[in-house]
MIVO-960934 format. One record per residue: residue number from 1; residue in three letters; x, y, z of N, C-alpha, C in turn. Coordinates in steps of 0.1 Angstrom, whole numbers, plus 5000, padded with zeros to 4 digits. Layout:
N
(NUM, ALA, (X, Y, Z), (X, Y, Z), (X, Y, Z))
...
# end
This chain:
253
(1, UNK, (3904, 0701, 3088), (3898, 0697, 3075), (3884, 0703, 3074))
(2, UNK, (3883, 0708, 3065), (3865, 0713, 3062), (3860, 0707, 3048))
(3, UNK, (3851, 0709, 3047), (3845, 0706, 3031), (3833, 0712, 3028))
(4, UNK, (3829, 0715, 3016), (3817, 0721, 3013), (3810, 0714, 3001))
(5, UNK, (3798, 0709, 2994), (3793, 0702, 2985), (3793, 0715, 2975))
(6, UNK, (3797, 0710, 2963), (3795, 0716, 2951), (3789, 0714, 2942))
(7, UNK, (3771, 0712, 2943), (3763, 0710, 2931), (3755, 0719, 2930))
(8, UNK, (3763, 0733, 2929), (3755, 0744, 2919), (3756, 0745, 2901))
(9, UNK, (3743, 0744, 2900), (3745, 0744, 2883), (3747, 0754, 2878))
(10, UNK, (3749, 0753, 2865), (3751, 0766, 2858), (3748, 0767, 2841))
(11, UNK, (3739, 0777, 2833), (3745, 0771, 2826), (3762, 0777, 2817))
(12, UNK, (3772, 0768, 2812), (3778, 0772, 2812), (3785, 0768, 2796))
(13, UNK, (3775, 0765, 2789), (3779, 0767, 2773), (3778, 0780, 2765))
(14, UNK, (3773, 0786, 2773), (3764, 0801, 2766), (3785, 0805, 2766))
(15, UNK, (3790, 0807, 2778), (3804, 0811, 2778), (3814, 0811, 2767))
(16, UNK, (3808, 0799, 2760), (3818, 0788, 2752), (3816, 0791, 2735))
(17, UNK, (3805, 0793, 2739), (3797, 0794, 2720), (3803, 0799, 2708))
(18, UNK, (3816, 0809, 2714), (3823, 0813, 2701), (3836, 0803, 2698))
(19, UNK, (3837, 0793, 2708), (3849, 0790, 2704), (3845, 0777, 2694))
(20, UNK, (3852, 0778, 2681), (3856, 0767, 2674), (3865, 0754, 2675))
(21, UNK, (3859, 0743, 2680), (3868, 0736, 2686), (3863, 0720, 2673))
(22, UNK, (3874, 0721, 2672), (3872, 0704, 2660), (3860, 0697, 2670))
(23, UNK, (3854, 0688, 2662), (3845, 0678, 2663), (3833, 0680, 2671))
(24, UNK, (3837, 0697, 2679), (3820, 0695, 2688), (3813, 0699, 2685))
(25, UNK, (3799, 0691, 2692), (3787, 0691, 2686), (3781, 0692, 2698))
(26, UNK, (3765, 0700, 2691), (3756, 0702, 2700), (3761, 0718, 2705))
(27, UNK, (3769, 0728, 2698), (3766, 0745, 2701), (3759, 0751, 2687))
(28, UNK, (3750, 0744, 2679), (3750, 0752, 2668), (3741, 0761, 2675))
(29, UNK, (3740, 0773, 2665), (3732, 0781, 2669), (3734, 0792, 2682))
(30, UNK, (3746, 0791, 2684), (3752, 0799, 2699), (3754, 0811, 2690))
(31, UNK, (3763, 0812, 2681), (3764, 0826, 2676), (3749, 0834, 2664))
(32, UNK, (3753, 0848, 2662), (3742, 0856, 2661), (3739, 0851, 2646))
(33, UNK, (3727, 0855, 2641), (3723, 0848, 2626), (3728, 0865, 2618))
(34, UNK, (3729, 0870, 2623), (3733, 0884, 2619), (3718, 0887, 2607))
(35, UNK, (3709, 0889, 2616), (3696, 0893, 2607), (3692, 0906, 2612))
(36, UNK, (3699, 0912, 2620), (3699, 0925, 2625), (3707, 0936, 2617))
(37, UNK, (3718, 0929, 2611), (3730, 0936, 2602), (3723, 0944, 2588))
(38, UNK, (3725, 0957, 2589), (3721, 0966, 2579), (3732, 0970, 2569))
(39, UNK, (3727, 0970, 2559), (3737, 0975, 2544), (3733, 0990, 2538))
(40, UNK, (3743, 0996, 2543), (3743, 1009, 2536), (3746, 1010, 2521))
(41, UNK, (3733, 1018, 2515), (3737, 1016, 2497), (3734, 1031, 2491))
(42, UNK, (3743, 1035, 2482), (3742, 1048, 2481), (3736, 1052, 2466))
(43, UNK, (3732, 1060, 2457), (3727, 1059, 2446), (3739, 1057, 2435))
(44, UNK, (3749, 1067, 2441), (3759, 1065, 2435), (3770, 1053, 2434))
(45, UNK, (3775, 1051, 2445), (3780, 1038, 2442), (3780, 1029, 2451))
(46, UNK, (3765, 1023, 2450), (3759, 1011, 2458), (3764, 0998, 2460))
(47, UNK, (3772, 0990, 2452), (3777, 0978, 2450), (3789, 0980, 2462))
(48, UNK, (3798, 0993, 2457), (3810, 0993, 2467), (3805, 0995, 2481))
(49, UNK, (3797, 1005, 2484), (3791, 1005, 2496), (3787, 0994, 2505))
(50, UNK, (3780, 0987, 2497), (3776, 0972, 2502), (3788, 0963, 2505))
(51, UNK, (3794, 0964, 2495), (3805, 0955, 2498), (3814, 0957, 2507))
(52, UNK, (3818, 0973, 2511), (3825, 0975, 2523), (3821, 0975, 2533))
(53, UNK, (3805, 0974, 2537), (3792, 0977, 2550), (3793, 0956, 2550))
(54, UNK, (3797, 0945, 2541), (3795, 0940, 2547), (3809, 0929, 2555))
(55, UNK, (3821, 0934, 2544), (3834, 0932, 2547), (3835, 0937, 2564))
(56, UNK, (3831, 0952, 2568), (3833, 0953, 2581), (3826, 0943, 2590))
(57, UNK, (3812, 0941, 2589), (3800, 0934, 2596), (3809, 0919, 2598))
(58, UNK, (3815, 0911, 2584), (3824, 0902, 2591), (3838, 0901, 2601))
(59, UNK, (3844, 0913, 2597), (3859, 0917, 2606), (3849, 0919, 2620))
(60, UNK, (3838, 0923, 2622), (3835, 0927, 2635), (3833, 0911, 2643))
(61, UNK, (3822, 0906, 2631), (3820, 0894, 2637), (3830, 0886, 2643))
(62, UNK, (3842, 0885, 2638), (3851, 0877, 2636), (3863, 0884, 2647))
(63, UNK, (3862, 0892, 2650), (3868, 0899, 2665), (3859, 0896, 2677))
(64, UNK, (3847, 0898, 2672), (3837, 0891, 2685), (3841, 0877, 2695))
(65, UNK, (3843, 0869, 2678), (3843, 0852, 2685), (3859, 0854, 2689))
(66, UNK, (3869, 0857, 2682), (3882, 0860, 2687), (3878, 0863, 2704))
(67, UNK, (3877, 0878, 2710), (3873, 0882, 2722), (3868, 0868, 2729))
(68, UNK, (3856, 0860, 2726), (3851, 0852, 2736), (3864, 0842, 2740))
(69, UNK, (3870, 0836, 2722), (3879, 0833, 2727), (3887, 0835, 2740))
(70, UNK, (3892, 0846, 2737), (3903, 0850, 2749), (3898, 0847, 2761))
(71, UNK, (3882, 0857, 2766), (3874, 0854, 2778), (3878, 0842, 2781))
(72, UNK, (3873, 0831, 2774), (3866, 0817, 2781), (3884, 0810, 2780))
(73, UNK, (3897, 0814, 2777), (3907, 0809, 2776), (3911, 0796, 2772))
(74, UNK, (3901, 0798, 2760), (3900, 0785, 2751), (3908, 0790, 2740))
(75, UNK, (3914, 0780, 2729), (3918, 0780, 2714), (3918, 0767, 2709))
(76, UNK, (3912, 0769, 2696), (3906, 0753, 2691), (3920, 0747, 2689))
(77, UNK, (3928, 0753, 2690), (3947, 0744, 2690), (3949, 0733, 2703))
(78, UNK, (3945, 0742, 2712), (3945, 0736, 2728), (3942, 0722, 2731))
(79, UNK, (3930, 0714, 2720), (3921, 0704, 2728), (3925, 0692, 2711))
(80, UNK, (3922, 0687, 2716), (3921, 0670, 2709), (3907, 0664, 2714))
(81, UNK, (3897, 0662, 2709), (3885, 0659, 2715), (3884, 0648, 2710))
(82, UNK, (3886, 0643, 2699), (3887, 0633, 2691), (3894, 0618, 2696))
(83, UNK, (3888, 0611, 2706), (3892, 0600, 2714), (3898, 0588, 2703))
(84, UNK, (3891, 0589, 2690), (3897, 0577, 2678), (3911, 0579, 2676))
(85, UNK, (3917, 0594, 2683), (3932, 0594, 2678), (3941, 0588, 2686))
(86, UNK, (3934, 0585, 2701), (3941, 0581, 2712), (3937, 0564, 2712))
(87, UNK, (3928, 0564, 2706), (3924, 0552, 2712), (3939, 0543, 2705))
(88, UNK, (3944, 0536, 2694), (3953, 0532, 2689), (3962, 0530, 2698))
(89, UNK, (3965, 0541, 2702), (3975, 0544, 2714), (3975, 0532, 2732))
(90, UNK, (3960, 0534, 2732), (3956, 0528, 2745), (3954, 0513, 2740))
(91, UNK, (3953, 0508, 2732), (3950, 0494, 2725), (3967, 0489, 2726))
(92, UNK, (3977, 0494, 2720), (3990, 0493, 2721), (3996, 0491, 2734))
(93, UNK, (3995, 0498, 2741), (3998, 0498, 2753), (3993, 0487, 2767))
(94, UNK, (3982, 0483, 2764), (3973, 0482, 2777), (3968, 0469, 2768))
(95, UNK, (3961, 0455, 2780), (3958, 0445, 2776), (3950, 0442, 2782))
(96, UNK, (3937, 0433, 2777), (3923, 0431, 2783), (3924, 0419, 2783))
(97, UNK, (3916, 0414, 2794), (3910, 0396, 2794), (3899, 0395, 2788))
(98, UNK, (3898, 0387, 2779), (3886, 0381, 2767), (3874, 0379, 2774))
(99, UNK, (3872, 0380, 2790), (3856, 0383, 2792), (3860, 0396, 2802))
(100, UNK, (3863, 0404, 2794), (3861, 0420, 2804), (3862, 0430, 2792))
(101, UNK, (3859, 0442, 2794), (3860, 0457, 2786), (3872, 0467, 2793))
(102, UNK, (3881, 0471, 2788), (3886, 0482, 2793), (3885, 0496, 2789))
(103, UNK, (3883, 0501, 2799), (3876, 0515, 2794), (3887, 0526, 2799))
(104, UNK, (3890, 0534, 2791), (3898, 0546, 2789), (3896, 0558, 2796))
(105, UNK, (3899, 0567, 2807), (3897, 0580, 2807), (3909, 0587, 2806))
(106, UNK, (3903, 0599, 2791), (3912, 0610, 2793), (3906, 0626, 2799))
(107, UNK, (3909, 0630, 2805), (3908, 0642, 2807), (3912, 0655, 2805))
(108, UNK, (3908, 0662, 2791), (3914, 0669, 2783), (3912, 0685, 2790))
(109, UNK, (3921, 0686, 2800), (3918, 0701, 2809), (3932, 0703, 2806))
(110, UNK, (3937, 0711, 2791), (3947, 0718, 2792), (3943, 0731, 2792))
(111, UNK, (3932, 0737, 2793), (3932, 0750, 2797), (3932, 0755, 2813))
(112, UNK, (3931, 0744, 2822), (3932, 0743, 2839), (3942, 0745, 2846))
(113, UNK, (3948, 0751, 2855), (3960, 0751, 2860), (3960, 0736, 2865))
(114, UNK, (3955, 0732, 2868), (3959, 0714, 2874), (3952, 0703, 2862))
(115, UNK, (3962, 0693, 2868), (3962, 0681, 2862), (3947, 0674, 2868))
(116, UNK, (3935, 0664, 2859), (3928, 0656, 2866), (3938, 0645, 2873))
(117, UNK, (3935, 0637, 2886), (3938, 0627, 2889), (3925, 0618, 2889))
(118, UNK, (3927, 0607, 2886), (3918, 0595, 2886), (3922, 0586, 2893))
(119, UNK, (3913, 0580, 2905), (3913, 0569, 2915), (3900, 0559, 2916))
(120, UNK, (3903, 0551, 2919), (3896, 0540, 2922), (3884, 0542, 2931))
(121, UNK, (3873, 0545, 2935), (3863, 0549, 2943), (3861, 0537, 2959))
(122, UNK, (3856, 0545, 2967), (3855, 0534, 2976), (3841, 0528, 2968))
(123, UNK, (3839, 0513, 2974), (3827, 0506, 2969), (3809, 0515, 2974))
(124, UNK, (3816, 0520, 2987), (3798, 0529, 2988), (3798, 0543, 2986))
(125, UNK, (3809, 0542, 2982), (3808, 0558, 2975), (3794, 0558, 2968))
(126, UNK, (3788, 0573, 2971), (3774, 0575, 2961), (3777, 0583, 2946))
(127, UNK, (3770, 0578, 2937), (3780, 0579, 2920), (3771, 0595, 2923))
(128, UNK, (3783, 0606, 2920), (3779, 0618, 2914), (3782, 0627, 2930))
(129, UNK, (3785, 0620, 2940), (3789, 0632, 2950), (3801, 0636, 2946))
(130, UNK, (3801, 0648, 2952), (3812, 0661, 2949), (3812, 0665, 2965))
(131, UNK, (3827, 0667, 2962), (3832, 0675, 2975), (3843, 0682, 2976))
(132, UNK, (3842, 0695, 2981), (3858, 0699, 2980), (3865, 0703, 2997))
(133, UNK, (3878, 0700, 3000), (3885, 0701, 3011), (3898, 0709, 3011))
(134, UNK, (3897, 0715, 3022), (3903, 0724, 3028), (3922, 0719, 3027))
(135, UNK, (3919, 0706, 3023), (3936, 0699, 3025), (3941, 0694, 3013))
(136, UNK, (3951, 0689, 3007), (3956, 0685, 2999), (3962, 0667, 3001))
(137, UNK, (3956, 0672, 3010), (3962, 0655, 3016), (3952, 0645, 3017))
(138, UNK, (3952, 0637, 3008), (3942, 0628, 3004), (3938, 0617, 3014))
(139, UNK, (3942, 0612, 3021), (3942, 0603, 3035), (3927, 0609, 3040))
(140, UNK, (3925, 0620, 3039), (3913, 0630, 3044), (3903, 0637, 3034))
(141, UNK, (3906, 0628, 3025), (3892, 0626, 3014), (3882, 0616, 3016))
(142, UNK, (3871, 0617, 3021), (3866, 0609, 3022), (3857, 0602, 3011))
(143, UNK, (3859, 0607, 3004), (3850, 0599, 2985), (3864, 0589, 2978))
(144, UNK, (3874, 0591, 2987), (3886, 0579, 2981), (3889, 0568, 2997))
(145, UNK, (3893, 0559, 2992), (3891, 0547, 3001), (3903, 0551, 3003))
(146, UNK, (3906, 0545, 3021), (3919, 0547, 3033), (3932, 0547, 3025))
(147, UNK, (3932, 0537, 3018), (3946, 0539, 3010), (3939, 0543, 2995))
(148, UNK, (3943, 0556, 2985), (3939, 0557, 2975), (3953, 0547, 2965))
(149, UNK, (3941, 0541, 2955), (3948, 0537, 2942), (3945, 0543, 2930))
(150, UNK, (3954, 0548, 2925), (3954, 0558, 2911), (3952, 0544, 2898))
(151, UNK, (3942, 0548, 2890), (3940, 0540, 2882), (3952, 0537, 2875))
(152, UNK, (3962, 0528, 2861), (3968, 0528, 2857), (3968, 0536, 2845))
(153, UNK, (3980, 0539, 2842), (3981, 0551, 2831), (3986, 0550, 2822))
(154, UNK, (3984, 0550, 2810), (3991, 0551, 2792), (3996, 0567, 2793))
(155, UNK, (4008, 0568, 2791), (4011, 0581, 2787), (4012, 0587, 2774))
(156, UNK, (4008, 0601, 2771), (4010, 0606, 2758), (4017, 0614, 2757))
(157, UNK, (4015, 0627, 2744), (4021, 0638, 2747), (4009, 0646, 2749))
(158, UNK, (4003, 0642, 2755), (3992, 0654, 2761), (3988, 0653, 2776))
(159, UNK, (3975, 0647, 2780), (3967, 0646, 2792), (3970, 0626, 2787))
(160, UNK, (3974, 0619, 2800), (3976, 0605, 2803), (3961, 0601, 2804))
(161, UNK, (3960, 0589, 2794), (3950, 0581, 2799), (3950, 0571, 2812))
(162, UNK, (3937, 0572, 2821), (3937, 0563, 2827), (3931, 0555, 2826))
(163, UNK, (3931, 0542, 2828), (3925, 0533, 2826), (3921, 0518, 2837))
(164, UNK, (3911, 0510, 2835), (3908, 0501, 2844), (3901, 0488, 2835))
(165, UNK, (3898, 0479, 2843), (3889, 0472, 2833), (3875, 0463, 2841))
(166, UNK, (3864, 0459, 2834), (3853, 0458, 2842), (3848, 0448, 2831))
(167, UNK, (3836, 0445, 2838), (3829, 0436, 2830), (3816, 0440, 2825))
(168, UNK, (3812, 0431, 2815), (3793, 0435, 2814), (3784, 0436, 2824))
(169, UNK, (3779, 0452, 2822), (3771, 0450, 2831), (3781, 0452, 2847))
(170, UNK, (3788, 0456, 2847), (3794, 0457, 2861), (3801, 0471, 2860))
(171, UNK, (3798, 0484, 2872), (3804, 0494, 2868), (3819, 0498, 2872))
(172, UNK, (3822, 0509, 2866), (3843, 0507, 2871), (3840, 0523, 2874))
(173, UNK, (3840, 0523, 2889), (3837, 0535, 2896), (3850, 0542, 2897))
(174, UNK, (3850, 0551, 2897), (3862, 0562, 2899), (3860, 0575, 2907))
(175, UNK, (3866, 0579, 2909), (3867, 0593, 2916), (3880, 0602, 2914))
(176, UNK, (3872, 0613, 2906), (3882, 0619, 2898), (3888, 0636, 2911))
(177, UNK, (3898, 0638, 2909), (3908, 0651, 2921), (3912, 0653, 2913))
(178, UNK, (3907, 0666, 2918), (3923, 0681, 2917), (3922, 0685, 2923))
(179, UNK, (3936, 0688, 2925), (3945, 0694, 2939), (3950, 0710, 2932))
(180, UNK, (3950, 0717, 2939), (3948, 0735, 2931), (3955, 0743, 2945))
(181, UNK, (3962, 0750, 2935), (3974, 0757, 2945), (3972, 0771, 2946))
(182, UNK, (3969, 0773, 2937), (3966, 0791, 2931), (3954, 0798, 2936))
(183, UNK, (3946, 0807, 2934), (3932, 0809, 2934), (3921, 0799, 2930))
(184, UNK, (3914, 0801, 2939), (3898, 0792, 2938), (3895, 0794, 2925))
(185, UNK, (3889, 0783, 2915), (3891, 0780, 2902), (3871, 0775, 2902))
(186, UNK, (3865, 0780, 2893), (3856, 0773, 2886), (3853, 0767, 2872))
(187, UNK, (3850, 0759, 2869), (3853, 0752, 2860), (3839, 0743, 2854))
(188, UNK, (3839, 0736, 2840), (3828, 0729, 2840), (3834, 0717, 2829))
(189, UNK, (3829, 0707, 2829), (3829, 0693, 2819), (3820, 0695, 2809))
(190, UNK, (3824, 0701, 2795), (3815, 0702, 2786), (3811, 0702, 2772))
(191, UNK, (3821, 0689, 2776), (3818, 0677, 2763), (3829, 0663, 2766))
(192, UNK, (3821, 0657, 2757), (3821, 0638, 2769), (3822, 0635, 2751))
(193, UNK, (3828, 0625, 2749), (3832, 0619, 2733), (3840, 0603, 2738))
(194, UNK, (3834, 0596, 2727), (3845, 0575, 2731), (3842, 0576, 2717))
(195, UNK, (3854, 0561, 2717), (3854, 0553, 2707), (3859, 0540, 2711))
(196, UNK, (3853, 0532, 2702), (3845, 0528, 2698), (3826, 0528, 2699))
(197, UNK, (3827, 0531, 2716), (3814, 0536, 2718), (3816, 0548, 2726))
(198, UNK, (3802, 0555, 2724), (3799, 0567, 2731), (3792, 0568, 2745))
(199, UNK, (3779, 0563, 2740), (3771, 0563, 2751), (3766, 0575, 2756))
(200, UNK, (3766, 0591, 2746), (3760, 0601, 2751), (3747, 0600, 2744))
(201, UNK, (3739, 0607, 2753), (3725, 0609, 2741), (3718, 0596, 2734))
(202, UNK, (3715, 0584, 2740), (3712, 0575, 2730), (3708, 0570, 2742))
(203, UNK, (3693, 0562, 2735), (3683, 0556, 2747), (3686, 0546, 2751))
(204, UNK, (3695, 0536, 2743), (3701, 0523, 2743), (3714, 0525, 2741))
(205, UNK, (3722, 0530, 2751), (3733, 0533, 2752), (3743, 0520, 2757))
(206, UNK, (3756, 0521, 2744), (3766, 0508, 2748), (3772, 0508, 2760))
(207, UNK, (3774, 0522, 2764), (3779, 0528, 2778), (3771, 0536, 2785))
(208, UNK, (3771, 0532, 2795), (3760, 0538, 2807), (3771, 0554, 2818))
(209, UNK, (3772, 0564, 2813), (3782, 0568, 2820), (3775, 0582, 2831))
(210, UNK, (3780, 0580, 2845), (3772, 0587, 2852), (3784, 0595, 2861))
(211, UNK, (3785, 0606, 2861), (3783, 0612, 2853), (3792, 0626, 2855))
(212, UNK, (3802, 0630, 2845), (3811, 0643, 2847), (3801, 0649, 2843))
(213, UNK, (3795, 0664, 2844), (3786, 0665, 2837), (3785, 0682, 2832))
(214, UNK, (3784, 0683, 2815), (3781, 0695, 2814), (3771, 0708, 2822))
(215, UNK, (3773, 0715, 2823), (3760, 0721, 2823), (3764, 0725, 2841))
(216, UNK, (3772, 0718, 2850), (3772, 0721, 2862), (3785, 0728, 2862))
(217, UNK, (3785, 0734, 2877), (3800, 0744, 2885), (3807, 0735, 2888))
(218, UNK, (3822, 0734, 2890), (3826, 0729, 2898), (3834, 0738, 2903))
(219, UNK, (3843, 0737, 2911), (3851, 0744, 2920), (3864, 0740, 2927))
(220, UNK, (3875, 0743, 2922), (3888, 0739, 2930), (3894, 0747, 2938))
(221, UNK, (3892, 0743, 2955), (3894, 0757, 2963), (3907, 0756, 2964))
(222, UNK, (3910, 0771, 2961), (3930, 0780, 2969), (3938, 0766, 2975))
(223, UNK, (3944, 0757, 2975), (3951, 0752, 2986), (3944, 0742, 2987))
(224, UNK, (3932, 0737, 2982), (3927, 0722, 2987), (3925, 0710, 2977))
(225, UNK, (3914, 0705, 2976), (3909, 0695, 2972), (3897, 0693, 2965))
(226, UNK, (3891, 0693, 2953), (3875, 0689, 2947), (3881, 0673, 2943))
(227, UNK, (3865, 0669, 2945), (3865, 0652, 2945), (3857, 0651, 2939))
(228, UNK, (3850, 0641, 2925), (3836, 0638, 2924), (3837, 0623, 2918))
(229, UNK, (3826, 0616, 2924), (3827, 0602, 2920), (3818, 0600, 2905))
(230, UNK, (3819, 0596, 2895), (3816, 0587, 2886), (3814, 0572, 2883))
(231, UNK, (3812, 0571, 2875), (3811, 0557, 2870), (3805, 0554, 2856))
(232, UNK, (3815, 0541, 2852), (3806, 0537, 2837), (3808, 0522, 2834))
(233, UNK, (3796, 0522, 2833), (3789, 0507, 2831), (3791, 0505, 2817))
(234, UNK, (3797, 0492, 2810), (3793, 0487, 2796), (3782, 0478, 2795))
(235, UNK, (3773, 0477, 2787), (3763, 0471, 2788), (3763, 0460, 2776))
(236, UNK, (3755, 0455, 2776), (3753, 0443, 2762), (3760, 0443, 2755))
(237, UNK, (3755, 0459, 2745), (3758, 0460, 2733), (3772, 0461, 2729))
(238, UNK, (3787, 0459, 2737), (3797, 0462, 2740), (3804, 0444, 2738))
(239, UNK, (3810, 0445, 2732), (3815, 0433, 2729), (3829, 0428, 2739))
(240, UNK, (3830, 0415, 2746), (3842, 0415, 2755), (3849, 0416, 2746))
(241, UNK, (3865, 0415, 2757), (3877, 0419, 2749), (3881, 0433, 2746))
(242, UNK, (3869, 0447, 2744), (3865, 0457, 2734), (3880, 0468, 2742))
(243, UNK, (3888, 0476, 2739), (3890, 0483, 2748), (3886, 0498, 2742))
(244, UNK, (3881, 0506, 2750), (3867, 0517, 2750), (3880, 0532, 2751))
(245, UNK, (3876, 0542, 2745), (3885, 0556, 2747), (3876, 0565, 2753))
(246, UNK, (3873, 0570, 2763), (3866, 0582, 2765), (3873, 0593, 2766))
(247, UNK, (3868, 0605, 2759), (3871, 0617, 2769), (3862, 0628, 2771))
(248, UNK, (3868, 0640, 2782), (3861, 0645, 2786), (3868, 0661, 2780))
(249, UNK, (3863, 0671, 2780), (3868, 0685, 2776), (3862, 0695, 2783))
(250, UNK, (3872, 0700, 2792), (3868, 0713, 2803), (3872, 0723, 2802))
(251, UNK, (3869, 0736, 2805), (3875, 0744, 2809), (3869, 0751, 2820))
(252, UNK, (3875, 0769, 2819), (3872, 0772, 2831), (3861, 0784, 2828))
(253, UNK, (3851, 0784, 2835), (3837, 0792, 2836), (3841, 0807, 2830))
# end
């Protein structure tokens, strides 16, 4: 068994910028303002000139964000980021005790050759280590406790939620695996969405969630194993009973 720590950052939205994907927020401004774009006008017939100097300047544009598409092997068909669609789903399914919160994870990596798995953390696991191993055989993960328990699952027709339940103020630690068979894979988490609460970006956040996190590498080596612990706290503002949707949207670098 070997393992190596994986907390090289990156950044890795700059990759992403052309792709149009429903509901996300926080890339405006990634693509060009096109204030560079020149209009050829001729004495003679200036109007048509213009009009066809600027008809190309958008077919160009519009092959550009196509191309990143393809690069970053994203298509806004691919993803459901939208957790209010699932959440219905996970409320149906799944039952909470009147003083606890159940909180949802989906992990929306259908552009990844592997599936996320979601486990239960050991209790001194440290929130946010990453590790990846040489094996596939989880007994020899050390960020999952001697016997691993997979959280319980709601199934869909997409990526299965997992789910657990916790209390105020008490965190529901996890430790999310993939197991990867193919070539070494990098990848990144980069964009995080719930409902009824969020908990991104907000100083007084209903959810305290630490943390999949944009902006870094991860790495699924040939034949082994990446591990990284999380966790998410509900706090006050979260009413018992609540059951919570999160999800996450990845792809690959």
């Amino acid at each position: 068994m070997g393992k190596e720590s994986t907390h090289t950052r990156r950044r890795t939205l700059q990759s992403i910028c052309g792709v149009a994907v429903a509901g996300l927020t926080g890339l405006a401004g990634c693509s060009s303002s096109g204030d560079s774009d020149q209009t050829t006008r001729t004495t003679d017939a200036g109007t048509q000139t213009t009009t066809e100097t600027q008809t190309t300047t958008t077919a160009n544009e519009t092959t550009e964000q196509e191309e990143e598409t393809t690069e970053s092997g994203l298509e806004a068909a691919d993803f459901v980021e939208n957790p209010e669609e699932i959440h219905p789903t996970l409320v149906e399914e799944t039952s909470v005790p009147s003083d606890e919160v159940l909180l949802g994870f989906r992990l929306e990596d259908s552009s990844l050759p592997f599936t996320t798995e979601v486990y239960r953390a050991p209790d001194d696991a440290e929130v946010q280590a990453t590790e990846t191993y040489d094996t596939q055989d989880l007994s020899q993960v050390d960020l999952l406790p001697e016997s691993p328990q997979a959280l319980d699952t709601v199934d869909t027709d997409r990526e299965d939620i997992h789910y657990g339940t916790t209390t105020i103020g008490e965190p529901l630690k996890v430790t999310l695996v993939a197991r990867h068979d193919s070539d070494t894979i990098d990848w990144s988490a980069w964009s995080r969405t719930g409902y009824p609460y969020d908990g991104h970006d907000e100083e007084d956040p209903a959810l305290e969630v630490d943390c999949y996190c944009g902006g870094m590498n991860y790495t699924a080596p040939s034949g082994g194993t990446w591990a990284r612990v999380i966790q998410v706290t509900p706090t006050e503002r979260v009413d018992t009973g609540t059951t919570v949707a999160l999800n996450w949207t990845s792809s690959r670098l």
